[in-house]
Each structure stands twice: as C-alpha cells, then as structure tokens.
C-alpha positions in Angstrom: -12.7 -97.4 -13.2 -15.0 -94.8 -11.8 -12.8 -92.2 -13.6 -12.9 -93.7 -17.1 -16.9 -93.8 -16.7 -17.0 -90.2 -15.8 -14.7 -89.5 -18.8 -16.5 -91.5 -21.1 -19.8 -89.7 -19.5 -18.7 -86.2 -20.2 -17.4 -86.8 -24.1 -21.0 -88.2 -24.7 -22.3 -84.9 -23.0 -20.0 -83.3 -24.9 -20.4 -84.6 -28.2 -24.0 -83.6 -28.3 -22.9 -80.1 -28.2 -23.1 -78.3 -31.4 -22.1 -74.6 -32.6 -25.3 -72.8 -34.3 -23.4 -71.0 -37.2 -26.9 -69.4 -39.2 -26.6 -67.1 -36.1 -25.2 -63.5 -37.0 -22.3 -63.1 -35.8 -21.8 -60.1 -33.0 -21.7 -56.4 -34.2 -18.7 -54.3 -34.2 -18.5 -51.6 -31.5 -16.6 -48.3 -32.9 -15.5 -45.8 -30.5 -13.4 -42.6 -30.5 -11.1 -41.0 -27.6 -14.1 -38.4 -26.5 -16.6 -41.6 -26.5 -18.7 -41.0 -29.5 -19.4 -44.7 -30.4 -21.6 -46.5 -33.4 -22.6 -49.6 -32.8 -23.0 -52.1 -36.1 -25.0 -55.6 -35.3 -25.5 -55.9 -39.2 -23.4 -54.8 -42.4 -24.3 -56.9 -45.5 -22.9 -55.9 -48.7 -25.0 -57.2 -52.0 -24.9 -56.0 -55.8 -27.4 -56.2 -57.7 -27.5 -55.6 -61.5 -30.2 -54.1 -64.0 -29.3 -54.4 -67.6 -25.5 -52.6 -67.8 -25.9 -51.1 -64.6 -24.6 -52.6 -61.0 -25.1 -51.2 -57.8 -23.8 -52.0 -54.8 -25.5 -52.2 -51.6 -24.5 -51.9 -48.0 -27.4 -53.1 -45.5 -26.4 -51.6 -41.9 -28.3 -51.6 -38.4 -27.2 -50.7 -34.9 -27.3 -47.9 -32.5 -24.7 -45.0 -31.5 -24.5 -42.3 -29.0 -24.7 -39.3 -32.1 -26.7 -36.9 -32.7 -26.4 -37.8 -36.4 -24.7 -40.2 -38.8 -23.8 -40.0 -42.3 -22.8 -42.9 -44.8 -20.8 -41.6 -47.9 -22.2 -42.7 -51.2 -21.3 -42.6 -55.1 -21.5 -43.5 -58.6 -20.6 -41.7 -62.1 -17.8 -39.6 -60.0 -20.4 -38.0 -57.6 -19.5 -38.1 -53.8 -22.2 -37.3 -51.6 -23.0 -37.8 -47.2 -26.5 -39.0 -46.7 -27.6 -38.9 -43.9 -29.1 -41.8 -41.8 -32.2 -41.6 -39.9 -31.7 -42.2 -36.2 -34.5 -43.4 -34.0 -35.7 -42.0 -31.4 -33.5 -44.4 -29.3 -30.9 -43.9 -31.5 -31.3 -46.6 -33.2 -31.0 -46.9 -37.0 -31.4 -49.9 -39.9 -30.5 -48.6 -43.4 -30.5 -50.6 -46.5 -28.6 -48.3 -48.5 -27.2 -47.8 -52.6 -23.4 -47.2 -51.9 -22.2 -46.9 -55.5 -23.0 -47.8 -59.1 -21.5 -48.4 -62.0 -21.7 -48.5 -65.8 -19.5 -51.3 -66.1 -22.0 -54.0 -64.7 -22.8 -55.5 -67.9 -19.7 -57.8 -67.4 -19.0 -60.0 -64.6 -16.1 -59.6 -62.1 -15.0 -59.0 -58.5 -14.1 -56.0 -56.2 -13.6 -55.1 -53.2 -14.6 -51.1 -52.5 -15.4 -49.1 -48.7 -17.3 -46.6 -47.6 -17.3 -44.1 -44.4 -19.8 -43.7 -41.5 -19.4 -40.3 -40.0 -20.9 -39.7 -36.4 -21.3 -36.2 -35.5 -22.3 -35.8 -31.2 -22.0 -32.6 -30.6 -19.0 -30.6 -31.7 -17.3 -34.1 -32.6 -17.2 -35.8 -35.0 -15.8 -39.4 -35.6 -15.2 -41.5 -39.1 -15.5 -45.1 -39.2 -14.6 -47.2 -42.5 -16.3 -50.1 -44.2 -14.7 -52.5 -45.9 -16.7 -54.8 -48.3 -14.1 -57.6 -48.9 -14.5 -59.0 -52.0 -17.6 -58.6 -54.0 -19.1 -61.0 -57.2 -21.0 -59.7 -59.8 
C-alpha cells in the first residue's frame, strides 16, 4: 500500500512539471580541426517586402574564437563578404540583408543559404546556413 501512495505521490509531482517552449532553443557550436569555432545562440530568418521588392533577412548573434567573420550576401547577381563586427569579447549580434529580389511582388516559398567565414589567424573556416523554407 505504502508503494502505490508513493507512486501515486510522484505522478502528481510529476504532472505539475511542464516544458517552457517560448524559450530559444540552444545555439549551434561550429568548430574546425585547428579549433577555430563560431558559436550561434540566434539565427532567425524573416522577409520582408516593399512594393515588388523582397529581402531576406538573417538575424544572427553569438561569439567565436576569430579574429574576423564574414556573412556572404546578394541580390540582382552581386555576391559580396561583409564583414561582421566582433566585440571586444568577440562577441557579435548582426541583423543582416542576405539577398533580395525583384520577384517579391508575388507570393511563394523558398528555401536559400548563406556562408559564415571565420578567419583566426592564417585559417580560415566556412560554416553554412540553411534557411528552411521561407513564406513570402
């Protein structure tokens, strides 16, 4: 008898347990052979539109062990590296235009990437995004 109470005591203990899920979820550790790493707590992708134009957007925050990180963007056919400002911890939170498009003035789906380079030293080490897929 003693055992069913504690059982029964423990599912009510239990039960009023619950799982938080508006908490971000952890970040994503990236790391090469020579231990260059970048660190992402946050990538959110977003469009947005204005008139027939989208643009994509890639919010990203974190930290690495670089000396310098790059985040490949483009749009119209140009493909450019801009760089991303480290803090002085190295440290960085970018909210960032990743690509645009013409073609916005119609609704669809798509699912793109993009690359983070992180250059320490003489090394350098290329980490890709995915977005998933994408409304707009």
């Amino acid at each position: 008898m003693k055992n069913h109470l504690l059982i029964f005591c423990l599912l009510v203990i239990m039960s009023g347990c619950s799982k938080d899920n508006s908490v971000t979820p952890q970040g994503k550790n990236y790391r090469d052979a020579n231990g260059t790493y970048v660190n992402l707590t946050t990538t959110q992708w977003y469009v947005t539109k204005n008139g027939n134009f989208a643009t994509l957007y890639l919010k990203i925050a974190g930290s690495t062990n670089g000396d310098k990180l790059t985040i490949t963007t483009y749009g119209d056919g140009v493909v450019q590296d801009v760089n991303i400002q480290l803090e002085p911890n190295k440290s960085f939170n970018k909210d960032i235009g990743v690509a645009f498009t013409a073609a916005g003035g119609s609704s669809g789906s798509f699912d793109t990437s993009t690359k983070i380079v992180t250059y320490k030293g003489g090394d350098s080490f290329t980490t890709v995004l995915s977005s998933g897929k994408l409304d707009y």
